[in-house]
SELUMTI-788243 format. One record per atom (N, C-alpha, C): atom name; z, x, y; residue in one letter. Coordinates in nm, 2 decimals, always signed. Atoms other than C-alpha are relative to their C-alpha. Example, Ala and Ser with C-alpha at 12.3 -4.5 7.8 and 13.67 -1.06 7.14 Angstrom:
REM SELUMTI-788243
a:c3:c1:c2:r
N:+0.00:+0.09:-0.12:A
CA:+0.78:+1.23:-0.45:A
C:+0.00:+0.09:+0.12:A
N:+0.00:-0.09:-0.11:S
CA:+0.71:+1.37:-0.11:S
C:+0.08:-0.08:+0.11:S
This chain:
REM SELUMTI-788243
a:c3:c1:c2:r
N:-0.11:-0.07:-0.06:X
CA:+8.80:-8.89:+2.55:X
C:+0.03:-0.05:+0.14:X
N:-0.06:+0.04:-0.16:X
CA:+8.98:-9.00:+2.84:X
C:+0.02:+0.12:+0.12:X
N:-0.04:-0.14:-0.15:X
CA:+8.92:-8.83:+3.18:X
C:+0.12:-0.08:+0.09:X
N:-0.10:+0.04:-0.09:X
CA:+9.23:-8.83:+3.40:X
C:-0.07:+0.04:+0.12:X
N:+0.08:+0.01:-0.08:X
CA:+9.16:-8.93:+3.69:X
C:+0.12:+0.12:+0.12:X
N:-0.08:-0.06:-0.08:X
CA:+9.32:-8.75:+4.04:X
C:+0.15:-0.04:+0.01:X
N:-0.16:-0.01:+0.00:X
CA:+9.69:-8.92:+3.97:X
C:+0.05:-0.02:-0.13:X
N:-0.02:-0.05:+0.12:X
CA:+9.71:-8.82:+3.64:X
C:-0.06:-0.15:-0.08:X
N:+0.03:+0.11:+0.16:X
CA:+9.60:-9.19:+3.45:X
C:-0.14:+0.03:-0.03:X
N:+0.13:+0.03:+0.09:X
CA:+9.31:-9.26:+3.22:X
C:-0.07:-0.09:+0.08:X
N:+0.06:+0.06:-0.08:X
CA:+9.04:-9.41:+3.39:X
C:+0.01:-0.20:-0.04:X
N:-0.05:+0.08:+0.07:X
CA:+9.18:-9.71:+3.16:X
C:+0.09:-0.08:+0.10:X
N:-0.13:+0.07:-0.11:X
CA:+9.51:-9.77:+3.40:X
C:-0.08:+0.00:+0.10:X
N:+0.10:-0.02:-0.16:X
CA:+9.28:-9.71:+3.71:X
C:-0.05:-0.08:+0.00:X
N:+0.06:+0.08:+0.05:X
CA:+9.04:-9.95:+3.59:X
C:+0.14:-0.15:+0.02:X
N:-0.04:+0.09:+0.00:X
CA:+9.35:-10.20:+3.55:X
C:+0.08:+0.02:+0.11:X
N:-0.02:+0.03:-0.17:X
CA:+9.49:-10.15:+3.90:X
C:-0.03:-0.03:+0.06:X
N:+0.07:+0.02:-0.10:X
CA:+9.25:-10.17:+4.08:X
C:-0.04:-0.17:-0.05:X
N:+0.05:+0.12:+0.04:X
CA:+9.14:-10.51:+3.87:X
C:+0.15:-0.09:+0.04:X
N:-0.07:+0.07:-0.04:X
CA:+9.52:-10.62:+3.95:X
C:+0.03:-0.02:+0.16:X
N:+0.01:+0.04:-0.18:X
CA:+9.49:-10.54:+4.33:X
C:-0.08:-0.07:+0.06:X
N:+0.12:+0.07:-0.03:X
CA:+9.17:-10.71:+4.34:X
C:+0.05:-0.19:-0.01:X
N:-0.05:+0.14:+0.01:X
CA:+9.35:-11.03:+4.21:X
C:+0.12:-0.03:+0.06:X
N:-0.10:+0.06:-0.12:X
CA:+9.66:-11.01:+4.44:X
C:-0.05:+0.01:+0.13:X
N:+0.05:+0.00:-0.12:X
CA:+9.43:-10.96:+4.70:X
C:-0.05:-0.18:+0.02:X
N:-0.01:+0.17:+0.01:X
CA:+9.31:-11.36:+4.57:X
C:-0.19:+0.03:+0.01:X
N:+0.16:-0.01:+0.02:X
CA:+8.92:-11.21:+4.58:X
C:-0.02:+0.03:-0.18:X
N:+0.07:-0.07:+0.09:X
CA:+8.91:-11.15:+4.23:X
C:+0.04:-0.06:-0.16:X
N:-0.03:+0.07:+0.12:X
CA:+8.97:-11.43:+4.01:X
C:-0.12:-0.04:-0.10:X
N:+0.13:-0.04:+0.11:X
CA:+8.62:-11.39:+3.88:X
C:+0.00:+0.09:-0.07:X
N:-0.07:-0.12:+0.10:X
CA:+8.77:-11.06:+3.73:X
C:+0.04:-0.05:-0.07:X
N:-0.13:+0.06:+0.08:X
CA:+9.07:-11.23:+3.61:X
C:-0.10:-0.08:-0.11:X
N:+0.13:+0.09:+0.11:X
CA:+8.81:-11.51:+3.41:X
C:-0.03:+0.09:-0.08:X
N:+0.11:-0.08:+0.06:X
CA:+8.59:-11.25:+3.32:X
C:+0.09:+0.10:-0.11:X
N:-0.06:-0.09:+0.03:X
CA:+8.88:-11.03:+3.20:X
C:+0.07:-0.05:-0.12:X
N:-0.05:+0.09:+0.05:X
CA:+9.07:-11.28:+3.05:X
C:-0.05:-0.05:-0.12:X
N:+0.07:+0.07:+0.09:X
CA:+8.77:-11.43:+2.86:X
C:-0.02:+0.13:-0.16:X
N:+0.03:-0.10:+0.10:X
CA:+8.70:-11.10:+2.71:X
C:+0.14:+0.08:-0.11:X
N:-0.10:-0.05:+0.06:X
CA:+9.05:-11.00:+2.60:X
C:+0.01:-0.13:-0.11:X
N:+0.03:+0.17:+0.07:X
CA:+9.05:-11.41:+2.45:X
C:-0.04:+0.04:-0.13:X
N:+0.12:-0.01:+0.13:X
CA:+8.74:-11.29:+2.24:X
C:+0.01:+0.11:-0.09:X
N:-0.05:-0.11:+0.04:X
CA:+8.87:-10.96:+2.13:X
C:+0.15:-0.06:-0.14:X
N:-0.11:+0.04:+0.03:X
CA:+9.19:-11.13:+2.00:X
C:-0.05:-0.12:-0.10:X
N:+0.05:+0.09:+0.09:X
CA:+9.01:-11.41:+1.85:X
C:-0.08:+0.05:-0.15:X
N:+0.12:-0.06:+0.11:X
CA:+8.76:-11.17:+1.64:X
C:+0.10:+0.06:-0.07:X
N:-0.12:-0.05:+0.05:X
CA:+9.06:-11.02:+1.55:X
C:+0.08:-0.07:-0.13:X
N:-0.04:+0.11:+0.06:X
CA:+9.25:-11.33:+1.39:X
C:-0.11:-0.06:-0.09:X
N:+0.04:+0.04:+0.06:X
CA:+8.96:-11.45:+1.27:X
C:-0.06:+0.14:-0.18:X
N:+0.04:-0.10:+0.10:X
CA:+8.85:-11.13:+1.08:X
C:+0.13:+0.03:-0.10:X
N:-0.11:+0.01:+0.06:X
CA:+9.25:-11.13:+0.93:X
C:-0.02:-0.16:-0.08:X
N:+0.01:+0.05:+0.10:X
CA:+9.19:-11.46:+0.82:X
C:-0.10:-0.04:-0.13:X
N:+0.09:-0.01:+0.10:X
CA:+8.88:-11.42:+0.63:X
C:+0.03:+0.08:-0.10:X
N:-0.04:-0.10:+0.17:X
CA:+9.00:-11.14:+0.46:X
C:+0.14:-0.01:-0.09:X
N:-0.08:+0.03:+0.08:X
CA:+9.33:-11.32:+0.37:X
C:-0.06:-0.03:-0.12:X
């Protein structure tokens, strides 16, 4: 269940705010990588699990 947090979002959008002010701040392109890599692998298991079961 999603808790809202004090400006009404999901700790979900909060979570991706704060990970996009972190990267226009220019400290936080180990986020970005890290964030990046994992959305990558999500997306991949994805495609791959659609074409096996084609």
């Amino acid at each position: 269940m999603a808790r809202k947090s004090v400006f009404g979002q999901t700790r979900e959008q909060e979570l991706r705010n704060f990970i996009m002010e972190q990267m226009l701040k220019g400290g936080g392109w180990a986020a970005a990588l890290f964030f990046g890599g994992l959305i990558l692998a999500v997306v991949l298991r994805y495609v791959g699990a659609a074409m096996i079961g084609a």
